[in-house]
Residue frames as qw, qx, qy, qz and C-alpha x, y, z in Angstrom:
[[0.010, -0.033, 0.179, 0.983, 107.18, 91.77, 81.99],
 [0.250, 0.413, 0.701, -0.526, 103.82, 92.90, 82.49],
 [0.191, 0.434, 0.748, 0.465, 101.09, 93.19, 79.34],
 [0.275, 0.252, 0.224, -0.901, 99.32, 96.53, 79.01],
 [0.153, 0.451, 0.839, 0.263, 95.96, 95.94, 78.09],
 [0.096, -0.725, -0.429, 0.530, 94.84, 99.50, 77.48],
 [0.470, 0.808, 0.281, 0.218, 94.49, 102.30, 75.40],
 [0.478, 0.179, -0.239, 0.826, 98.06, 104.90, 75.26],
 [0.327, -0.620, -0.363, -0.614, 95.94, 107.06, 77.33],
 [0.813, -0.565, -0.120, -0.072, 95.37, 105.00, 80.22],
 [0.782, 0.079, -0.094, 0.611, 99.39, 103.82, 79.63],
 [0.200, 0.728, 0.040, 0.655, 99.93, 107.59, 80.20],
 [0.375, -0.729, 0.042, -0.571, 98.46, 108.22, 83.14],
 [0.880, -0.455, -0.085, 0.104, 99.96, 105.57, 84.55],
 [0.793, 0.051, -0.128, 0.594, 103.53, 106.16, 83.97],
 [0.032, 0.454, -0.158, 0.877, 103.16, 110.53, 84.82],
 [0.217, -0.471, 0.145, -0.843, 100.87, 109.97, 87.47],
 [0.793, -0.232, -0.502, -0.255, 101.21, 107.31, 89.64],
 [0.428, -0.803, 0.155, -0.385, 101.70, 107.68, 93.42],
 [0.550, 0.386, -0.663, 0.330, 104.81, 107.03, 95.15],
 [0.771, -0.594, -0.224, 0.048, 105.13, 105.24, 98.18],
 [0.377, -0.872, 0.272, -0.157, 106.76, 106.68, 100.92],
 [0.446, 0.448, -0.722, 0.280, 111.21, 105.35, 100.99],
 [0.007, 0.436, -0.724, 0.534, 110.99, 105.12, 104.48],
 [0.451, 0.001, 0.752, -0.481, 107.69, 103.45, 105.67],
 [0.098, 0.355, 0.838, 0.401, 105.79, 102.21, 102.13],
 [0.327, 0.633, 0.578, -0.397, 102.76, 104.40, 102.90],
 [0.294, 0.525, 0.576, 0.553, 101.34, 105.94, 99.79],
 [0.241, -0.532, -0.264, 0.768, 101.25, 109.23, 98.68],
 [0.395, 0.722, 0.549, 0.145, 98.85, 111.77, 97.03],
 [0.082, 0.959, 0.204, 0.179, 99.53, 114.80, 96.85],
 [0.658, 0.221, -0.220, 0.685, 102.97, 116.55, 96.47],
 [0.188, -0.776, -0.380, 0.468, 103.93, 119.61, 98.89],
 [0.296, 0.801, -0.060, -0.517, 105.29, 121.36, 96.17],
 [0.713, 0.425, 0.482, 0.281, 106.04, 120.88, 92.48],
 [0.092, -0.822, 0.275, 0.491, 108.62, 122.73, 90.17],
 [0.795, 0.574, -0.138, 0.140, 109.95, 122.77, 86.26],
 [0.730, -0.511, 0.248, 0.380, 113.48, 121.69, 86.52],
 [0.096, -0.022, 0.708, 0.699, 113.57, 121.98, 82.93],
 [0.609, 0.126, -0.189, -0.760, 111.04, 122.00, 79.96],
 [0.595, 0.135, -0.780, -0.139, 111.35, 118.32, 79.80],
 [0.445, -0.175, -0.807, 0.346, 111.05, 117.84, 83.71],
 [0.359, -0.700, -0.144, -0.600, 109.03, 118.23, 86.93],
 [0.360, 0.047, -0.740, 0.567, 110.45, 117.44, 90.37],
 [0.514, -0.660, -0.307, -0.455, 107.69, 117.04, 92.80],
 [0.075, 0.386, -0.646, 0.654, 108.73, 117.17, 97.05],
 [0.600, -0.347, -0.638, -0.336, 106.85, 114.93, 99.23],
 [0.243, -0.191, 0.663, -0.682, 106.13, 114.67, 103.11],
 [0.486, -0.181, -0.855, 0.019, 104.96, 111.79, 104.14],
 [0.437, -0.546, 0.087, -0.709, 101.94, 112.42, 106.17],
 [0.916, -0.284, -0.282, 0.028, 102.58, 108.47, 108.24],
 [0.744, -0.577, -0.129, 0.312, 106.20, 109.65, 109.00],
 [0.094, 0.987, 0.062, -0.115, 107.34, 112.48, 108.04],
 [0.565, -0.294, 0.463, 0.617, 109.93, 111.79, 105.94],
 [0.196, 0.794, -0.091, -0.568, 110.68, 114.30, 103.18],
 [0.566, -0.152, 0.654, 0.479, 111.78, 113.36, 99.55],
 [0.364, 0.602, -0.251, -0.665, 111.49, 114.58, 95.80],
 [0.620, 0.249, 0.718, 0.195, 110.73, 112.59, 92.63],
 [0.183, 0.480, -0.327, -0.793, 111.05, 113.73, 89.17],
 [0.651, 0.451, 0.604, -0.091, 108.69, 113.02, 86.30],
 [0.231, -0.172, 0.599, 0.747, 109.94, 113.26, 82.50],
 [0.426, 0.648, 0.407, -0.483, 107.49, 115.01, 80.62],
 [0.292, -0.305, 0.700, 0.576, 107.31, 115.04, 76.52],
 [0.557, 0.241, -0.398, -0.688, 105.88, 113.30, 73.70],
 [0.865, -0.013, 0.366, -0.344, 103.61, 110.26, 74.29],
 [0.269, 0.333, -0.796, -0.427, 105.32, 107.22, 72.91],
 [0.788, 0.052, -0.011, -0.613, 102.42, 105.07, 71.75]]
């Protein structure tokens, strides 16, 4: 298990806004083609992969910060 050394801040931004690598080939990915509430609690981003154009969604649980 890995040690945060950081402030709940930083610990934030990592866990809502760190870039998912592409299922099919690993490449990394910035920037979603679109993004939608599913809920109040959720966002479901849609991705295209700009290395091989494979298509998937990811959802991010939004909320209260647990510190």
């Amino acid at each position: 298990m890995a040690q945060w050394n950081a402030t709940p801040g930083v610990c934030a931004f990592v866990r809502y806004f760190t870039r998912p690598l592409c299922p099919e080939c690993s490449h990394e990915q910035f920037v979603p083609e679109h993004s939608a509430f599913v809920d109040e609690s959720r966002v479901r981003h849609a991705w295209l992969c700009e290395a091989c154009g494979y298509g998937f969604c990811t959802t991010v649980e939004i909320g209260r910060l647990d510190a």
